[in-house]
C-alpha positions in Angstrom: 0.0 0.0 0.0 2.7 2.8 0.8 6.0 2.6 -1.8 8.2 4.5 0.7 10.6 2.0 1.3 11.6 1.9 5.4 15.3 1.2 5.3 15.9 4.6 3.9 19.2 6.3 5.7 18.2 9.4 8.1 19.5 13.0 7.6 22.7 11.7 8.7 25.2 9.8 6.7 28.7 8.8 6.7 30.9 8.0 3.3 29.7 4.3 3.4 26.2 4.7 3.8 26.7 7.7 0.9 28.1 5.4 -1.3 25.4 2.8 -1.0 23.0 5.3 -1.9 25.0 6.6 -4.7 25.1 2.6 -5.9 21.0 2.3 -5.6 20.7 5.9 -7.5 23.0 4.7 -10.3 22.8 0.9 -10.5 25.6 1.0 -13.3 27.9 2.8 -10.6 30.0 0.5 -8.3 31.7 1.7 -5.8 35.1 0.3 -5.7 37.5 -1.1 -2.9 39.6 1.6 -3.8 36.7 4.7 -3.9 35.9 5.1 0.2 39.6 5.9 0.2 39.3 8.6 -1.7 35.9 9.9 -1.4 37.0 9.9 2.8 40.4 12.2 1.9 37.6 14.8 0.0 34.7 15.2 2.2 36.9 14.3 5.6 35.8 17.5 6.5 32.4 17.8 6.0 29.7 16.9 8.3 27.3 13.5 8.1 23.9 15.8 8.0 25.8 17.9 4.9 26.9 15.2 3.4 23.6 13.2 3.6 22.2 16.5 2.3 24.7 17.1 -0.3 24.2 13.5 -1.8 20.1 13.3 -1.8 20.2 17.1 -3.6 22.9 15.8 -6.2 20.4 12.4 -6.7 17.6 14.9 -6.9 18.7 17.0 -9.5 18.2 14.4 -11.7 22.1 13.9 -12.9 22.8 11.3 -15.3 25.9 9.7 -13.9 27.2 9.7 -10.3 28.8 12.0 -8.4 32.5 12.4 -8.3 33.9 13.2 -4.5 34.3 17.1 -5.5 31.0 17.1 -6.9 29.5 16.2 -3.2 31.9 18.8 -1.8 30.9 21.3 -3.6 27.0 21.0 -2.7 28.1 20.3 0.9 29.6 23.4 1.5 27.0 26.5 2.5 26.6 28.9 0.6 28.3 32.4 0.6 26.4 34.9 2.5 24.1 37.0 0.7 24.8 40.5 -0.4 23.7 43.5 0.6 20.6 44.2 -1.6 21.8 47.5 -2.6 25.1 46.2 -3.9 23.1 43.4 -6.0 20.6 45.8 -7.2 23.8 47.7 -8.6 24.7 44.1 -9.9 21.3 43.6 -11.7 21.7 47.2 -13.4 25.2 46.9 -14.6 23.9 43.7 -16.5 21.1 45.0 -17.8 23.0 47.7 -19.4 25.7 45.3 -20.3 24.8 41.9 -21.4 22.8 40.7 -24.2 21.5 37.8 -22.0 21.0 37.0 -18.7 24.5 36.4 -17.1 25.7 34.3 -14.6 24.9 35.7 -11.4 27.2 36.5 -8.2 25.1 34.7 -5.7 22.0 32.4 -6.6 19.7 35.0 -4.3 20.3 37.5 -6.9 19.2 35.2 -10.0 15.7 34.1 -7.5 15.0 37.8 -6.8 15.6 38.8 -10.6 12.7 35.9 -11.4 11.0 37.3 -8.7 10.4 40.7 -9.9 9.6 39.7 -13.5 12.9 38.2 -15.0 15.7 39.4 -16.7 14.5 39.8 -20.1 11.2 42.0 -18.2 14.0 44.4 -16.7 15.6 44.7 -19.9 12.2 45.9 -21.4 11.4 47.8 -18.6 14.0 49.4 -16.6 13.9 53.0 -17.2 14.3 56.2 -15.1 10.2 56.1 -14.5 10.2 52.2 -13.3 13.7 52.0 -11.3 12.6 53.3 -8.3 9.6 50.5 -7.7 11.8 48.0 -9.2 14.8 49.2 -7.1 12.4 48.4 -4.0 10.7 45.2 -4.9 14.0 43.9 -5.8 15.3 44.8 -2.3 12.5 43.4 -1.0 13.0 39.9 -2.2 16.6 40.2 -1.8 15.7 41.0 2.2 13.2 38.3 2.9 15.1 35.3 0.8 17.0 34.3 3.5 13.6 33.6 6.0 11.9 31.3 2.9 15.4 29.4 2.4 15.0 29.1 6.1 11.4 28.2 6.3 11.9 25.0 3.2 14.8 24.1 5.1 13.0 23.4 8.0 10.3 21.7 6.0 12.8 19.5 4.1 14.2 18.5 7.9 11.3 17.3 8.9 10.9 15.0 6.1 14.1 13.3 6.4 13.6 13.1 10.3 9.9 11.9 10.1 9.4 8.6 12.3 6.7 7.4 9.9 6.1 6.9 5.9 2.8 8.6 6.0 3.5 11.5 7.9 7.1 11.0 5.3 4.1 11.6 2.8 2.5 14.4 3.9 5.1 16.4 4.9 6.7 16.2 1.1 3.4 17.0 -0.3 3.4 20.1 2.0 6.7 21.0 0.8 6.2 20.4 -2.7 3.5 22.9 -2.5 5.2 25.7 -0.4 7.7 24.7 -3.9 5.0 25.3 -6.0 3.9 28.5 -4.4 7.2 29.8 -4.9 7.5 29.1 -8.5 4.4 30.2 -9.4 4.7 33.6 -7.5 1.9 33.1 -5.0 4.5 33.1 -2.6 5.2 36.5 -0.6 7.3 37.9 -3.3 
């Protein structure tokens, strides 16, 4: 009746149990005698609950082949802090007088709070003396409250991995995938 299989690894998980995961994510991936060696001398430093993170989000993205160690480092380690809105916002301008297309962005709360007021090819078509005042402040205004709804999904995507039982499992990824949803489809706060 429920296909959420009960041996699943919690939060938490050292280079072993990563490994086995990787193998039942890519069944043509083996993980040699040889590979905990190496994937241990990468990630020594980073934590079980980041790398347990860091593995599921690499499996989630939908990759085609498996991870190398650096891979799982990379996605392991946080994220810079954000800028300051203003600085971005002079960021955001300089591209849009700039670049032909959207560029890549300093920091990934800049490229969320472009698609949040409208996109880049909207600010191209748009950003003039008359709008850059309102646009200035909406874009400050998702660049201020990104770090509370990273924090908020977070918190959601905890629970998951630390709920006792597959139904409440269930429920809790349907609520997130929803909050997701909101998100995407703007009917979040911003």
């Amino acid at each position: 009746m429920n296909d959420v299989p009960e041996n699943l690894p919690g939060p938490e998980m050292n280079i072993t149990e990563a490994l086995t995961y990787l193998e039942a994510a890519y069944p043509a991936w083996k993980a040699m005698a040889d590979k905990p060696v190496v994937w241990t001398d990468i990630l020594q430093d980073v934590s079980p609950l980041a790398l347990g993170h860091a593995v599921r989000e690499y499996v989630r993205q939908g990759h085609e082949f498996a991870p190398s160690p650096g891979q799982i480092l990379k996605l392991a380690q946080p994220a810079p802090p954000a800028p300051d809105p203003l600085e971005a916002w002079g960021e955001v301008c300089r591209a849009v007088r700039i670049a032909s297309s959207e560029p890549k962005w300093s920091h990934p709360h800049i490229a969320r709070a472009v698609r949040g007021i409208g996109g880049f090819s909207m600010l191209e078509r748009e950003l003039g003396e008359a709008t850059r005042t309102s646009m200035r402040a909406r874009f400050v205004d998702c660049m201020t409250h990104l770090p509370a709804l990273d924090k908020g999904v977070d918190e959601y995507q905890k629970a998951i991995e630390a709920a006792n039982t597959p139904e409440l499992g269930l429920a809790l990824k349907d609520l997130v995938s929803k909050k997701k949803l909101d998100i995407k489809n703007g009917s979040a706060p911003f």
